[in-house]
N, CA, C and O atoms as a GROMACS GRO file, in nm:
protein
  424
    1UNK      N    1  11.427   5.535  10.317
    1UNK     CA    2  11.354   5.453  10.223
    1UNK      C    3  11.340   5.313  10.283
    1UNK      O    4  11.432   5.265  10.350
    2UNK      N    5  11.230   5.249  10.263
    2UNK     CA    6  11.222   5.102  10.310
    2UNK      C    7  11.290   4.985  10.281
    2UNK      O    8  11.305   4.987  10.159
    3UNK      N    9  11.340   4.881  10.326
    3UNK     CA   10  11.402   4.801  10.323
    3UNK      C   11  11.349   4.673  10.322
    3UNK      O   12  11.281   4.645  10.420
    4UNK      N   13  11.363   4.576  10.225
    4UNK     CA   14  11.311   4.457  10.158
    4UNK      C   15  11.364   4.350  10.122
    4UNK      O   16  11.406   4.341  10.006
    5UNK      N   17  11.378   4.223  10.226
    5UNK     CA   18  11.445   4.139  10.143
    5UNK      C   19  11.364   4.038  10.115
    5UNK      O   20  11.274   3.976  10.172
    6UNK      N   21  11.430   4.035   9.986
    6UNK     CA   22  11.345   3.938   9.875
    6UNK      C   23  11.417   3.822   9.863
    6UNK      O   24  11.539   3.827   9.849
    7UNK      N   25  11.335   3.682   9.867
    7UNK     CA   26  11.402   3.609   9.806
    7UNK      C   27  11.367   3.519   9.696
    7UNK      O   28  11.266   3.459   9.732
    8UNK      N   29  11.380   3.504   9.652
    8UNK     CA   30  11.398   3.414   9.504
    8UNK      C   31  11.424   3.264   9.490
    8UNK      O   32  11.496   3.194   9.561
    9UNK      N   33  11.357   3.231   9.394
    9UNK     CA   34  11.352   3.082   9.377
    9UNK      C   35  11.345   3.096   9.200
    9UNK      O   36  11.268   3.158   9.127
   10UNK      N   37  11.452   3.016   9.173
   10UNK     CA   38  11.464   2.958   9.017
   10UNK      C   39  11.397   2.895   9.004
   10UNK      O   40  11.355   2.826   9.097
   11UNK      N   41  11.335   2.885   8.835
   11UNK     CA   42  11.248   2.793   8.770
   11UNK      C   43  11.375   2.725   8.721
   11UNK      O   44  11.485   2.775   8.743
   12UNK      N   45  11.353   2.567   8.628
   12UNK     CA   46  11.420   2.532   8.612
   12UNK      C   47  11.524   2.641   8.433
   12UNK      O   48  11.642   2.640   8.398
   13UNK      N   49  11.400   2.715   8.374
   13UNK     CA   50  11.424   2.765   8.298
   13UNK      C   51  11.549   2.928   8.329
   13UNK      O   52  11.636   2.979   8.259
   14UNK      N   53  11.498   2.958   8.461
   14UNK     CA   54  11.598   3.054   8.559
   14UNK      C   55  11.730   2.976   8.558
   14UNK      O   56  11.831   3.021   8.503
   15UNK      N   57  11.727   2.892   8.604
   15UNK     CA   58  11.875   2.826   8.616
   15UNK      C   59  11.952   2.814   8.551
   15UNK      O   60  12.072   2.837   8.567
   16UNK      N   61  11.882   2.764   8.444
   16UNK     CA   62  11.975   2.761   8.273
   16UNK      C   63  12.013   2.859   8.265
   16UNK      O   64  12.135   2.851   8.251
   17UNK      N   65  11.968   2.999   8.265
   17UNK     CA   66  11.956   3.153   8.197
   17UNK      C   67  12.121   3.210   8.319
   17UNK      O   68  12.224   3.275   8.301
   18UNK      N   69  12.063   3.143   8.424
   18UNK     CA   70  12.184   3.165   8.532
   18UNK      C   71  12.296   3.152   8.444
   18UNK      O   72  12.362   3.230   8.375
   19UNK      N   73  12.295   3.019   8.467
   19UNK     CA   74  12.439   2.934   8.478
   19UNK      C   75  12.482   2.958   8.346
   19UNK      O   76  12.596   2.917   8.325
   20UNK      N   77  12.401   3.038   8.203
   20UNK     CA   78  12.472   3.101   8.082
   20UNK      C   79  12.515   3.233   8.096
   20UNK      O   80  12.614   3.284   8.042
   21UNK      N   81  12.431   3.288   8.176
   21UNK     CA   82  12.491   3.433   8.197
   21UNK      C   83  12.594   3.440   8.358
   21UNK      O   84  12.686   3.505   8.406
   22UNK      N   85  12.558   3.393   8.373
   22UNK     CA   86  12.662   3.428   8.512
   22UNK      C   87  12.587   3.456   8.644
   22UNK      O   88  12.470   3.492   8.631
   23UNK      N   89  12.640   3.445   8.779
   23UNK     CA   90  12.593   3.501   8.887
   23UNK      C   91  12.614   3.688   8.933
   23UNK      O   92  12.533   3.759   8.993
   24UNK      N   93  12.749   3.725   8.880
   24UNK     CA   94  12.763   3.865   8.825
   24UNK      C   95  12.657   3.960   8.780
   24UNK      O   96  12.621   4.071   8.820
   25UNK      N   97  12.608   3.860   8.656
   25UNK     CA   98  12.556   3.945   8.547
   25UNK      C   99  12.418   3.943   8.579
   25UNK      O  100  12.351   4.033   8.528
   26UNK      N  101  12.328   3.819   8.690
   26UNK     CA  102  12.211   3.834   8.744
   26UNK      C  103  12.236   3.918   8.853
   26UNK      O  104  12.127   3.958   8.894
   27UNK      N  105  12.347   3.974   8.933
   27UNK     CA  106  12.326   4.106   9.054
   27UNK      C  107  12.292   4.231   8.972
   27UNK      O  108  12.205   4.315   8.995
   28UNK      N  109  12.393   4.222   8.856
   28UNK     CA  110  12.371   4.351   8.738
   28UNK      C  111  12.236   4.402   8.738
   28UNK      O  112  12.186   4.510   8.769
   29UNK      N  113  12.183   4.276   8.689
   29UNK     CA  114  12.055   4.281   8.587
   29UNK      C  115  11.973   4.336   8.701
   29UNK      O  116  11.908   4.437   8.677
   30UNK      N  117  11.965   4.263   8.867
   30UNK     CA  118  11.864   4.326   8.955
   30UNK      C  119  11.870   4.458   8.990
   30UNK      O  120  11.775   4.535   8.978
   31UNK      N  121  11.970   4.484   9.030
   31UNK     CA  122  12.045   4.629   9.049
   31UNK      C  123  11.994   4.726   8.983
   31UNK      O  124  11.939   4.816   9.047
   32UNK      N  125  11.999   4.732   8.838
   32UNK     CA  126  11.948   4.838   8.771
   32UNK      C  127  11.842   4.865   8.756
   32UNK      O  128  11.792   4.977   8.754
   33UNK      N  129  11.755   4.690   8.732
   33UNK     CA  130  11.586   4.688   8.741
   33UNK      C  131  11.517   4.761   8.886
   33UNK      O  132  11.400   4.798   8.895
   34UNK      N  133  11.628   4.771   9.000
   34UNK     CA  134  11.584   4.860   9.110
   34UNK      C  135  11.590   4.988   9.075
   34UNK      O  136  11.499   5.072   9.078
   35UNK      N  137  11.727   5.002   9.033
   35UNK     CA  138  11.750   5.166   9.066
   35UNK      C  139  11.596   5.245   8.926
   35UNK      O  140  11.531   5.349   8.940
   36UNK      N  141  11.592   5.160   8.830
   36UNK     CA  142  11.463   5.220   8.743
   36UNK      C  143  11.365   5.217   8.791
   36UNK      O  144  11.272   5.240   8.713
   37UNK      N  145  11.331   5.193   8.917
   37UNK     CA  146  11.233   5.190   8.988
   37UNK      C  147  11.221   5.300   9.106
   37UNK      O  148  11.122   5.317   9.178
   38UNK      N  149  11.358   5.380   9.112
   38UNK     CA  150  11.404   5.435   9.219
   38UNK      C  151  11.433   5.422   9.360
   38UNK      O  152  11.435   5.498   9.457
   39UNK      N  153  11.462   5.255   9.329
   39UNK     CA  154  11.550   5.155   9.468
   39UNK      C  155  11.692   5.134   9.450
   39UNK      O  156  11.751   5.180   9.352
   40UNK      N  157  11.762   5.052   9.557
   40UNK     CA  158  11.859   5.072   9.499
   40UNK      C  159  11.906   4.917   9.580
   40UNK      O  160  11.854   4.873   9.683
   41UNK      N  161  12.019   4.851   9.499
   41UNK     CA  162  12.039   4.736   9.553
   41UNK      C  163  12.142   4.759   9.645
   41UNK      O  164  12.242   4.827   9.622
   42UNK      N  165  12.106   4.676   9.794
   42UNK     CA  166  12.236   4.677   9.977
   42UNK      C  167  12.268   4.546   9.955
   42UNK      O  168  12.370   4.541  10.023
   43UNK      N  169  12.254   4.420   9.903
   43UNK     CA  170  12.297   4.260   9.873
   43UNK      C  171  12.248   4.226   9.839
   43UNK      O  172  12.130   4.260   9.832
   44UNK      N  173  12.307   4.117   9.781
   44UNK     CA  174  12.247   3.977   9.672
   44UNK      C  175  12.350   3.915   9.669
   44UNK      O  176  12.463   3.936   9.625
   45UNK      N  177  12.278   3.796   9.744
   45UNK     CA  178  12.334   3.634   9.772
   45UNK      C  179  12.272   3.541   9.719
   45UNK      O  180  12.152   3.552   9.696
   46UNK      N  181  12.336   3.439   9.690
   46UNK     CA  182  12.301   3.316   9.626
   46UNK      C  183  12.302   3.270   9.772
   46UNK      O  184  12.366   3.325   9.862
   47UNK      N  185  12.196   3.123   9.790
   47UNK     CA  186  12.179   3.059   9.877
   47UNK      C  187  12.137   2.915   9.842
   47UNK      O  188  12.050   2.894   9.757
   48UNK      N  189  12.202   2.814   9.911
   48UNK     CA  190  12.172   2.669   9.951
   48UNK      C  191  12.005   2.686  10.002
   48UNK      O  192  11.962   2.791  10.051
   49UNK      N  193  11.932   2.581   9.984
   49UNK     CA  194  11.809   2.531  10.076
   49UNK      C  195  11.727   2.577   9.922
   49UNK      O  196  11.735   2.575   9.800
   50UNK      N  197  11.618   2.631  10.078
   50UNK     CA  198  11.467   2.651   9.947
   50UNK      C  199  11.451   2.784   9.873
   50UNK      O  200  11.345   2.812   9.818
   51UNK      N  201  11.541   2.853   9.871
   51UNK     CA  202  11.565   2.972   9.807
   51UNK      C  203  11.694   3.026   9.791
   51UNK      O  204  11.774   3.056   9.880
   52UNK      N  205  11.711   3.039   9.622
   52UNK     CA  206  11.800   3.042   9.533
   52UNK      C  207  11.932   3.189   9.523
   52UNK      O  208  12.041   3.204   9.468
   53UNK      N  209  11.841   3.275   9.613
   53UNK     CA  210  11.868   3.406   9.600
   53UNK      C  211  11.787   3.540   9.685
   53UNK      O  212  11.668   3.573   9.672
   54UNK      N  213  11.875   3.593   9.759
   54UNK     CA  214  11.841   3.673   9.904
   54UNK      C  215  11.884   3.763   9.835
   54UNK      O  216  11.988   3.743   9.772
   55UNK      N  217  11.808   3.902   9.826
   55UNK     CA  218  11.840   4.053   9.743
   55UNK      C  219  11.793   4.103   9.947
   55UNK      O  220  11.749   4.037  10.041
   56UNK      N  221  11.828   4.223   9.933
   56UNK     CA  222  11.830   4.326  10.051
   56UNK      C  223  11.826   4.478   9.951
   56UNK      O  224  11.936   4.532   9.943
   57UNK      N  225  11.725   4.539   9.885
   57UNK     CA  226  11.671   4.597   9.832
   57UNK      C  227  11.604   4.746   9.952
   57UNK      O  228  11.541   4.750  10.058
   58UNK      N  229  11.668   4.858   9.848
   58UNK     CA  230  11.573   4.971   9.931
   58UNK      C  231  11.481   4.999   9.824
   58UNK      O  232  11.511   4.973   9.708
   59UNK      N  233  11.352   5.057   9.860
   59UNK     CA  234  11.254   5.081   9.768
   59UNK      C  235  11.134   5.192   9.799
   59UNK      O  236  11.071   5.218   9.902
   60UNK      N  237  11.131   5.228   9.710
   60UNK     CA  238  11.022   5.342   9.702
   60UNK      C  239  10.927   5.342   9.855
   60UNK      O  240  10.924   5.414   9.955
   61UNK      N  241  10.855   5.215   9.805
   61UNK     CA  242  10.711   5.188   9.848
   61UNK      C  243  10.685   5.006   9.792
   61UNK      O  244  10.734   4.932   9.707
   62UNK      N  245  10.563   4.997   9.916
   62UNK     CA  246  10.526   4.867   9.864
   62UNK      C  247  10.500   4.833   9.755
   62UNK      O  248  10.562   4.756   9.682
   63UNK      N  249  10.410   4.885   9.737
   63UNK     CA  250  10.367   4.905   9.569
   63UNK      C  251  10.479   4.855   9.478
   63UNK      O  252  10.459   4.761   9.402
   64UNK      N  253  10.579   4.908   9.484
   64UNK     CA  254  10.731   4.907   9.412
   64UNK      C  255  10.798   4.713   9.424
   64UNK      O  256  10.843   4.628   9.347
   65UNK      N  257  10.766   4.728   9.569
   65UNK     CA  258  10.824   4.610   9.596
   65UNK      C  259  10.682   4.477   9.523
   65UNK      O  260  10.710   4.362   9.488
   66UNK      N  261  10.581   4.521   9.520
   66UNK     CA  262  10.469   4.418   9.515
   66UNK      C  263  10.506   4.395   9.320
   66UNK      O  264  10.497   4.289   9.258
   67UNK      N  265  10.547   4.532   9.261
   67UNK     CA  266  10.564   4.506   9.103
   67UNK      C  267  10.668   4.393   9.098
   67UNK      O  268  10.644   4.292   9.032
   68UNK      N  269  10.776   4.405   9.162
   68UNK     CA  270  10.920   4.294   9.102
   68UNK      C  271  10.870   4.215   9.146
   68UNK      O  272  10.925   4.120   9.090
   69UNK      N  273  10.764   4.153   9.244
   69UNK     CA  274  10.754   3.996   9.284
   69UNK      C  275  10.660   3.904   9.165
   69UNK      O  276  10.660   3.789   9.122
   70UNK      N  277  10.565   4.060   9.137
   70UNK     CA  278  10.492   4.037   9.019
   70UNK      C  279  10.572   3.997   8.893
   70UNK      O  280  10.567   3.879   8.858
   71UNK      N  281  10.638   4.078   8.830
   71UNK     CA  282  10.770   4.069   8.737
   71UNK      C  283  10.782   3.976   8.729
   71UNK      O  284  10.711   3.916   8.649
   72UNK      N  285  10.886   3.899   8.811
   72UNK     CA  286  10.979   3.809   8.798
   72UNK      C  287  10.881   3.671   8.822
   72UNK      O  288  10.937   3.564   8.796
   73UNK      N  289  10.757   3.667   8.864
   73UNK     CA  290  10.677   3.558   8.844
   73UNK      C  291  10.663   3.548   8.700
   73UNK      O  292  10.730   3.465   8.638
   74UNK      N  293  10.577   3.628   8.637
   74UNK     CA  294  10.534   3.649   8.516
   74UNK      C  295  10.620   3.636   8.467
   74UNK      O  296  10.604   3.737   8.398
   75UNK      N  297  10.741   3.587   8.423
   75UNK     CA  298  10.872   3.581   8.396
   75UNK      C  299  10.914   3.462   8.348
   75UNK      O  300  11.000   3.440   8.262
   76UNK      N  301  10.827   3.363   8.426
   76UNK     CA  302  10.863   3.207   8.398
   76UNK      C  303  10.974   3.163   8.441
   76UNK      O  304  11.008   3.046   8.421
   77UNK      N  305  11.066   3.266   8.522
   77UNK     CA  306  11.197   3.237   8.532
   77UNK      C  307  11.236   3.222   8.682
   77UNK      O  308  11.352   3.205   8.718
   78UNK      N  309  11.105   3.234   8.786
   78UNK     CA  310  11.119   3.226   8.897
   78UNK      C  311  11.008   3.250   8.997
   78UNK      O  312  10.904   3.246   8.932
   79UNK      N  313  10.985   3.270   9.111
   79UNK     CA  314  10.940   3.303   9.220
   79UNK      C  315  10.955   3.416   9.304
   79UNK      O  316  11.017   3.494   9.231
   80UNK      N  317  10.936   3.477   9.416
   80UNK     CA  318  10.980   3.556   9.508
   80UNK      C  319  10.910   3.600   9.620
   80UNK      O  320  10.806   3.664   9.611
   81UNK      N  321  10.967   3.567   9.733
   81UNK     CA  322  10.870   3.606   9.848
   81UNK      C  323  10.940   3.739   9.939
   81UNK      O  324  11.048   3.720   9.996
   82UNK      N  325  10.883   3.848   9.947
   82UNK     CA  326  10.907   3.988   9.982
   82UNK      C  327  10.874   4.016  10.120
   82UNK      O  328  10.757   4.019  10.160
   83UNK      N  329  10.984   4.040  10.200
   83UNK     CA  330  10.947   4.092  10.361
   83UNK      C  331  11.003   4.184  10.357
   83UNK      O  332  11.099   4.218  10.288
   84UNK      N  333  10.918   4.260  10.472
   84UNK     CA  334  10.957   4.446  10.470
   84UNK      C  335  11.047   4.444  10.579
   84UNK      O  336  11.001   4.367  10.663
   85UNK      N  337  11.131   4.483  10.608
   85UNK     CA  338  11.244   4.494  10.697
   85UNK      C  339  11.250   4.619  10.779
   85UNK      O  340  11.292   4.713  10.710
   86UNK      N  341  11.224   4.651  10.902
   86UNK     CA  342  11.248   4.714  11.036
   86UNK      C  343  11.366   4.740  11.091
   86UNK      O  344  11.451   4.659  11.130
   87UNK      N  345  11.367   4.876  11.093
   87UNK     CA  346  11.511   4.888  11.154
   87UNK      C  347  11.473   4.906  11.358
   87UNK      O  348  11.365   4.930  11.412
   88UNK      N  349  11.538   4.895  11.390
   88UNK     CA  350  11.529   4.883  11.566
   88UNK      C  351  11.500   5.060  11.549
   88UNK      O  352  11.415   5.068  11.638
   89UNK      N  353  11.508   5.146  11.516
   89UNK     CA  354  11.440   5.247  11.522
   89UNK      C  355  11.349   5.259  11.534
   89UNK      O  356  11.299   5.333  11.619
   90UNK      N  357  11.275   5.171  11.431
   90UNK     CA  358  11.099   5.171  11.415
   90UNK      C  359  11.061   5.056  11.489
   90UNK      O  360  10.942   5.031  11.504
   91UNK      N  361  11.174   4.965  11.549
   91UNK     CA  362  11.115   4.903  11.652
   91UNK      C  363  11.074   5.002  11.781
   91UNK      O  364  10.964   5.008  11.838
   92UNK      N  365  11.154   5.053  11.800
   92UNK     CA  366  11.192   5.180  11.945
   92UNK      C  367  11.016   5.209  11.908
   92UNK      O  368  10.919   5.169  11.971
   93UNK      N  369  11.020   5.273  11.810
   93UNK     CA  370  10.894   5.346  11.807
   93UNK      C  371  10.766   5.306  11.816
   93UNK      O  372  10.674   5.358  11.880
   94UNK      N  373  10.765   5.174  11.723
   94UNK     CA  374  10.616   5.090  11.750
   94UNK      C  375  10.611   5.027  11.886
   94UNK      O  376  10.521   4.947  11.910
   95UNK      N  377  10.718   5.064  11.995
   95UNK     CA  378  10.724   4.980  12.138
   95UNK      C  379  10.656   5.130  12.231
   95UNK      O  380  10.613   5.114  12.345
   96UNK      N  381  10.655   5.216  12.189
   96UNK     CA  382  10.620   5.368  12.220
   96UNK      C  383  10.484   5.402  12.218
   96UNK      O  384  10.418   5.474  12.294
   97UNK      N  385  10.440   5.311  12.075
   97UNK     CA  386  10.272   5.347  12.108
   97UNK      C  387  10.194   5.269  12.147
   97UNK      O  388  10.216   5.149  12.133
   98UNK      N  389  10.050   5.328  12.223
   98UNK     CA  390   9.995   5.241  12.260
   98UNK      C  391   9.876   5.158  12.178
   98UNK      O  392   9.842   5.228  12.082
   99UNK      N  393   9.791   5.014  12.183
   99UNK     CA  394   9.716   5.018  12.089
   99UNK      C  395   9.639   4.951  12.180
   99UNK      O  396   9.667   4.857  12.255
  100UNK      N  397   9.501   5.032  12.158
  100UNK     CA  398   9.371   4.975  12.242
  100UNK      C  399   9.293   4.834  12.213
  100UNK      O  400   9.175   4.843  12.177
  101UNK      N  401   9.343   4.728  12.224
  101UNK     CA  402   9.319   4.571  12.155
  101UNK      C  403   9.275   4.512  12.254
  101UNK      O  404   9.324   4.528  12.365
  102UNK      N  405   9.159   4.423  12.227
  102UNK     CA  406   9.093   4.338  12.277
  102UNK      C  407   9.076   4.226  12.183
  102UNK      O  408   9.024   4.228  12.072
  103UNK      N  409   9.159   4.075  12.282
  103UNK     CA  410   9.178   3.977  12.198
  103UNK      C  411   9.028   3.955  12.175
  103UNK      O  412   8.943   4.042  12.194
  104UNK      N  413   8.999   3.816  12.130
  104UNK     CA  414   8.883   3.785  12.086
  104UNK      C  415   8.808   3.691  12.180
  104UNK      O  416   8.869   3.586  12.199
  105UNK      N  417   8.692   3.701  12.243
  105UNK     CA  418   8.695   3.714  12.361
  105UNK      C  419   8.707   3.707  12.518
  105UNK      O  420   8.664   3.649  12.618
  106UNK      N  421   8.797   3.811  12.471
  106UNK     CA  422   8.837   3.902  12.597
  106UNK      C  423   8.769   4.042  12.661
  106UNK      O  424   8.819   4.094  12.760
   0.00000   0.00000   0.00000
């Protein structure tokens, strides 16, 4: 299954909702909102800088991953920017094929 880490940015209205419920009880809450999706949560960190919160998420499909970024915007309670994650397997492999490209011009 594909691998996704997301990260997250609190609204100021997120933060409040945090810091009443807990940092616990927001891994909870993502966790399950995956697995009902048929993902499943590998980490979730809180982080210093410009983003609040690093999930490492397996997931269906993009699609899957494109709904929670949607979600949790529409949410008022935050942000989220979603990268698809490569394992050196599928590096091995995309180094295997060839692709007939011609820069622009070249």
């Amino acid at each position: 299954m594909p691998r996704y880490m997301i990260q997250a940015r609190f609204s100021q209205q997120g933060i409040k909702g945090l810091m009443a419920e807990g940092g616990t009880s927001r891994r909870a809450a993502v966790a399950k909102a995956l697995e009902n999706l048929g993902g499943r949560l590998e980490a979730y960190y809180f982080a210093f800088g410009a983003e609040d919160a690093v999930v490492i998420a397996e997931l269906p499909d993009n699609a899957t991953a494109a709904a929670i970024g949607a979600a949790v915007g529409a949410s008022g309670a935050g942000g989220t920017t979603t990268t698809v994650l490569l394992t050196p397997e599928e590096i091995d492999a995309a180094a295997r094929l060839t692709v007939d490209y011609r820069p622009p011009g070249g």
